[in-house]
C-alpha positions as a Markdown table, in Angstrom:
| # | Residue | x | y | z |
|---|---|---|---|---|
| 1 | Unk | -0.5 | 108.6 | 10.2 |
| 2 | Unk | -4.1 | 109.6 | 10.9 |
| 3 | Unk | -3.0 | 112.5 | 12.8 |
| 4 | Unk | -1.1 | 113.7 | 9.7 |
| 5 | Unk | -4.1 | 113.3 | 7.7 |
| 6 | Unk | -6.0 | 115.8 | 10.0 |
| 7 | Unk | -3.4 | 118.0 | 10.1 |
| 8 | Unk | -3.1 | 118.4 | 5.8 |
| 9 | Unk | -7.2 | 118.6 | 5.9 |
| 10 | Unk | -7.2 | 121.0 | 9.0 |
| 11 | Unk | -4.6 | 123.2 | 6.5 |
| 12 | Unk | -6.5 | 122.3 | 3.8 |
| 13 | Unk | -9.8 | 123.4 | 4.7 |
| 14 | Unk | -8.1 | 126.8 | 5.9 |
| 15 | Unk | -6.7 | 127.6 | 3.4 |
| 16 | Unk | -9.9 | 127.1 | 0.6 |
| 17 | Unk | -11.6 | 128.8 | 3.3 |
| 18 | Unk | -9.1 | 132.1 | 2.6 |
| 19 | Unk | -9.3 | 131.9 | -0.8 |
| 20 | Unk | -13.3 | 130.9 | -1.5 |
| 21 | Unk | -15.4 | 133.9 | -0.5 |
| 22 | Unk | -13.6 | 136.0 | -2.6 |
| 23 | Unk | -14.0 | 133.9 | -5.5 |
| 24 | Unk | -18.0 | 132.8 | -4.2 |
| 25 | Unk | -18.7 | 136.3 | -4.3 |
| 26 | Unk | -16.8 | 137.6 | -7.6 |
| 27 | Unk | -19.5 | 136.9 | -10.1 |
| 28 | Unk | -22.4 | 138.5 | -8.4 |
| 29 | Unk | -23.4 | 141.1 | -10.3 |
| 30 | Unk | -25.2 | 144.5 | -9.1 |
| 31 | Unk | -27.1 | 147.7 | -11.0 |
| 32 | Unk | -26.8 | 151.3 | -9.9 |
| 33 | Unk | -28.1 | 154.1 | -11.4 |
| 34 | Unk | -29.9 | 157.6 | -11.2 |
| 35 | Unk | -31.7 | 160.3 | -13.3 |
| 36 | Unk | -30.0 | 163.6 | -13.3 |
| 37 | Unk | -31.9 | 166.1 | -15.8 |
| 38 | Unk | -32.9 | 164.0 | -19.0 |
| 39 | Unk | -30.2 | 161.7 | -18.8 |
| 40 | Unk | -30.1 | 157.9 | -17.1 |
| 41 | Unk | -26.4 | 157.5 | -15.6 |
| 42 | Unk | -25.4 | 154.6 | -13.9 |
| 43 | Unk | -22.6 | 151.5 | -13.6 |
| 44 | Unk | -22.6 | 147.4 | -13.2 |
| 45 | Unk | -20.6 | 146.1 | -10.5 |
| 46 | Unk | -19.9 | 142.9 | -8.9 |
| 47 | Unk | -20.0 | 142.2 | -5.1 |
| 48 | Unk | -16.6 | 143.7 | -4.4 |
| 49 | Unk | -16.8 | 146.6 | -6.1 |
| 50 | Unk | -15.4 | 145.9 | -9.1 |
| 51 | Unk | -17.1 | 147.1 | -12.0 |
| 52 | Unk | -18.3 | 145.1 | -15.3 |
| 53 | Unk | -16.7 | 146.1 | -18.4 |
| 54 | Unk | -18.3 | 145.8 | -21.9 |
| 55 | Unk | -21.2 | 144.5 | -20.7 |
| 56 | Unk | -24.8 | 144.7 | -22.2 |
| 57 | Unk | -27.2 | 147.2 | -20.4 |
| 58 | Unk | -31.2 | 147.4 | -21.3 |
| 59 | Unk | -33.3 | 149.9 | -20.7 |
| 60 | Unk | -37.0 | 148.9 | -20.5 |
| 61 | Unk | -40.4 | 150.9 | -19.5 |
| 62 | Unk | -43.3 | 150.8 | -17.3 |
| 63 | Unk | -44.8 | 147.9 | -19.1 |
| 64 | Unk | -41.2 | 145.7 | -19.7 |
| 65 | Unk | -40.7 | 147.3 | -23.5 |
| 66 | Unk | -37.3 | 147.1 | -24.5 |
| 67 | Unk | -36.5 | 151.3 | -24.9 |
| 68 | Unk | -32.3 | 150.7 | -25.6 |
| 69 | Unk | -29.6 | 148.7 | -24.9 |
| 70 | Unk | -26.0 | 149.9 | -24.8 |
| 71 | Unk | -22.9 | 148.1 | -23.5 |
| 72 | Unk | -20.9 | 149.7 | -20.6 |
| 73 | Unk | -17.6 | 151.7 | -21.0 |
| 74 | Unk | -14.3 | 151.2 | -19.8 |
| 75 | Unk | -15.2 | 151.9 | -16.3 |
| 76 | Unk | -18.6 | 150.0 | -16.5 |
| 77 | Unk | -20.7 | 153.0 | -16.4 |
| 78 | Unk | -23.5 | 153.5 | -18.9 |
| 79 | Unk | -25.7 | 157.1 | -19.9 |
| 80 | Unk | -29.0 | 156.8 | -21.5 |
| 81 | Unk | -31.3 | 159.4 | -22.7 |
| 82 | Unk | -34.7 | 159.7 | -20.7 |
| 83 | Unk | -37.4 | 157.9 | -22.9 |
| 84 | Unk | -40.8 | 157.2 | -22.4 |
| 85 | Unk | -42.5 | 156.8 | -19.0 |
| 86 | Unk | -40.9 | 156.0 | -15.6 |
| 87 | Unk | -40.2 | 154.2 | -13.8 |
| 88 | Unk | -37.4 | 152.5 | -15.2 |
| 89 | Unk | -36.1 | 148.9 | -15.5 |
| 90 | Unk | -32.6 | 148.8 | -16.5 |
| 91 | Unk | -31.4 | 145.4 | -16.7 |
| 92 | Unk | -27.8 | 143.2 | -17.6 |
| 93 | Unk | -27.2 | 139.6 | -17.9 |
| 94 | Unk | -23.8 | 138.7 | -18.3 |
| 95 | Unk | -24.5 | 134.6 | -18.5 |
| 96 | Unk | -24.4 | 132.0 | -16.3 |
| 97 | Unk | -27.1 | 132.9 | -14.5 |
| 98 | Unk | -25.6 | 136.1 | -13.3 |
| 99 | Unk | -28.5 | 139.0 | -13.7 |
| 100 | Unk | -29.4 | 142.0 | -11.9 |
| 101 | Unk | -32.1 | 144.6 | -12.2 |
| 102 | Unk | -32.5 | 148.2 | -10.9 |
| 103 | Unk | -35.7 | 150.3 | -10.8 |
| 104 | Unk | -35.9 | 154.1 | -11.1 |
| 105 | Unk | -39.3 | 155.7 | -9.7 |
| 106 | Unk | -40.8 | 158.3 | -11.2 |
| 107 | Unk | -39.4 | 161.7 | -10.6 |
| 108 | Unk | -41.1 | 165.3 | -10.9 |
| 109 | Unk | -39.5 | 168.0 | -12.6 |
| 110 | Unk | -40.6 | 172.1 | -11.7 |
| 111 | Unk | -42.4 | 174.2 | -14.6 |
| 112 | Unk | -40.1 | 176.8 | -15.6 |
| 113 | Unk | -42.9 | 178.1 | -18.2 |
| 114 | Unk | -46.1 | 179.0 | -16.1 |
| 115 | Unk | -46.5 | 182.7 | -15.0 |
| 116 | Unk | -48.6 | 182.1 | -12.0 |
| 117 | Unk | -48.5 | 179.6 | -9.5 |
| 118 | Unk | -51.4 | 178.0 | -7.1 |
| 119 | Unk | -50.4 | 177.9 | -3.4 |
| 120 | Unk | -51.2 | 174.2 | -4.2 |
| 121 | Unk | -48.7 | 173.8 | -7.4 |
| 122 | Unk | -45.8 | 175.8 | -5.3 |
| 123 | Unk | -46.0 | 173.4 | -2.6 |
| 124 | Unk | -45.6 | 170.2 | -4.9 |
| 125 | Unk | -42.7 | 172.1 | -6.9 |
| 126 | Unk | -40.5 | 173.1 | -3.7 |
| 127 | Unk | -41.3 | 169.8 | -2.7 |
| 128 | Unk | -39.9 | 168.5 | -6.3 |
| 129 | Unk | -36.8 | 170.6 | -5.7 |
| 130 | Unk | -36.3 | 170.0 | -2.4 |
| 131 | Unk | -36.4 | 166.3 | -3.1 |
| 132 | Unk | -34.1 | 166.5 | -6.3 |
| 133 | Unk | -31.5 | 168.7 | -4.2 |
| 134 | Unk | -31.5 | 165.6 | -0.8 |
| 135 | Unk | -31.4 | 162.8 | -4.0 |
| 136 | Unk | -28.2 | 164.5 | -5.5 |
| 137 | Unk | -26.7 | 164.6 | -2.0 |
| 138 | Unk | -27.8 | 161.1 | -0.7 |
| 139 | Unk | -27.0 | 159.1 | -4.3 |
| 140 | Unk | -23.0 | 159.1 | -3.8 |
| 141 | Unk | -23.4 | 157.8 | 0.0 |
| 142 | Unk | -26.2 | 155.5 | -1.0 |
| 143 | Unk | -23.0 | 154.3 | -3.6 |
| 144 | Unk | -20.6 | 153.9 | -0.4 |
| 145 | Unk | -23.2 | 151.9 | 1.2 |
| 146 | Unk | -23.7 | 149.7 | -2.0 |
| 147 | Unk | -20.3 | 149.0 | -1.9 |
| 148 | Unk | -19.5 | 148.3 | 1.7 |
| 149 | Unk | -22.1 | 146.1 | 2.1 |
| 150 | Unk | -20.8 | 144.2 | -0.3 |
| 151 | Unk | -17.3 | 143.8 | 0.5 |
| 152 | Unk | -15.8 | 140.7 | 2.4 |
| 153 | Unk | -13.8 | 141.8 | 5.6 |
| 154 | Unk | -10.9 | 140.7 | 7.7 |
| 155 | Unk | -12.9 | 139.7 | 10.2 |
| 156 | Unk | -15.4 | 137.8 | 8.5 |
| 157 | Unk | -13.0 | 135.3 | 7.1 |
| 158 | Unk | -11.4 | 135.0 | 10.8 |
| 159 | Unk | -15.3 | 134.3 | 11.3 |
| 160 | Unk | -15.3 | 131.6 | 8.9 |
| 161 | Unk | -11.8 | 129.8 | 9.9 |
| 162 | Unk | -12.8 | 130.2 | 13.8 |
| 163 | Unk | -15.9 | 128.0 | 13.0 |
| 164 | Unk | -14.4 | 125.6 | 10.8 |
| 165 | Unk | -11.9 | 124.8 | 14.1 |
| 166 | Unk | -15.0 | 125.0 | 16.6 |
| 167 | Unk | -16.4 | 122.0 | 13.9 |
| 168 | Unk | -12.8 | 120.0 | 13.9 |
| 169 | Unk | -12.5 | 120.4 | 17.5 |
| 170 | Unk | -16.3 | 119.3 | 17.8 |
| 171 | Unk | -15.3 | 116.5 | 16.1 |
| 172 | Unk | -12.1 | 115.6 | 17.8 |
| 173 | Unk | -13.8 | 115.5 | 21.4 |
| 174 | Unk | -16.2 | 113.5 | 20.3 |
| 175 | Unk | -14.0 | 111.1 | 18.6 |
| 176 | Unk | -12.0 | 110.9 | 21.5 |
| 177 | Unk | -15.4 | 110.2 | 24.2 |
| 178 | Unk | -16.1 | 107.5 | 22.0 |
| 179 | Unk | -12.9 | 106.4 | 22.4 |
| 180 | Unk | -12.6 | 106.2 | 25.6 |
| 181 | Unk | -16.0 | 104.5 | 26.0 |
């Protein structure tokens, strides 16, 4: 009878522990975005990968001034229009406590308009461009990251089940010492 009981909290325990990270996980929610030209693109995501739909997206400056808000699309992506000074803090809060904030540093753009150039103001503009052109290479790999981190593997919930037996078989040997004492 007690070995039954056990048994149906041994399977018990394994199988919430299957089915829990998943849902632990599902509700925290993530900020991405960039600046390419004089627009702000970005998405909201949760842990997984998933992204937030219809959700509420601020857009706030230097000194935490509200610039815009917009709500995501379909695909949980957003597009503002580059306003006042960076860096940026866009911002969502989709309730319960479930908030996340991204910051976007200033970036330097190269003066198309001057006719001369000092040796001093070439160097910081092929160092602009040079910059802009590794950022638009590096953002869809830094997404990829983002996203892998985030995702809960096979062999992480094997993790999980494997030490919730090591814990019941902790507890049966020592159950069955003081038995035996």
């Amino acid at each position: 009878m007690v070995k039954n009981f056990f048994i149906k909290l041994l399977f018990l325990t394994i199988l919430l522990s299957i089915i829990s990270p998943s849902t632990a996980f599902a509700h925290k929610v993530k900020v991405f975005a960039f600046i390419e030209a004089d627009e702000i693109y970005g998405y909201v995501y949760f842990s997984g990968g998933r992204r937030a739909k219809e959700v509420l997206v601020s857009l706030r400056d230097s000194s935490g001034k509200a610039i815009k808000e917009l709500k995501t699309n379909e695909k949980g992506e957003f597009r503002f229009s580059k306003t006042g000074t960076p860096p940026y803090k866009i911002s969502t809060d989709i309730g319960d406590g479930h908030a996340a904030e991204y910051v976007l540093g200033e970036t330097i753009t190269l003066d198309k308009n001057k006719d001369t150039f000092s040796e001093k103001q070439v160097a910081q503009d092929l160092k602009s461009v040079v910059e802009k052109a590794v950022a638009n290479q590096v953002t869809p790999l830094r997404v990829q990251l983002k996203a892998y981190e985030e995702k809960i593997r096979v062999r992480d919930i094997i993790g999980a089940i494997g030490y919730i037996l090591g814990l019941f078989g902790l507890f049966f040997f020592l159950k069955a010492g003081a038995r035996n004492k």
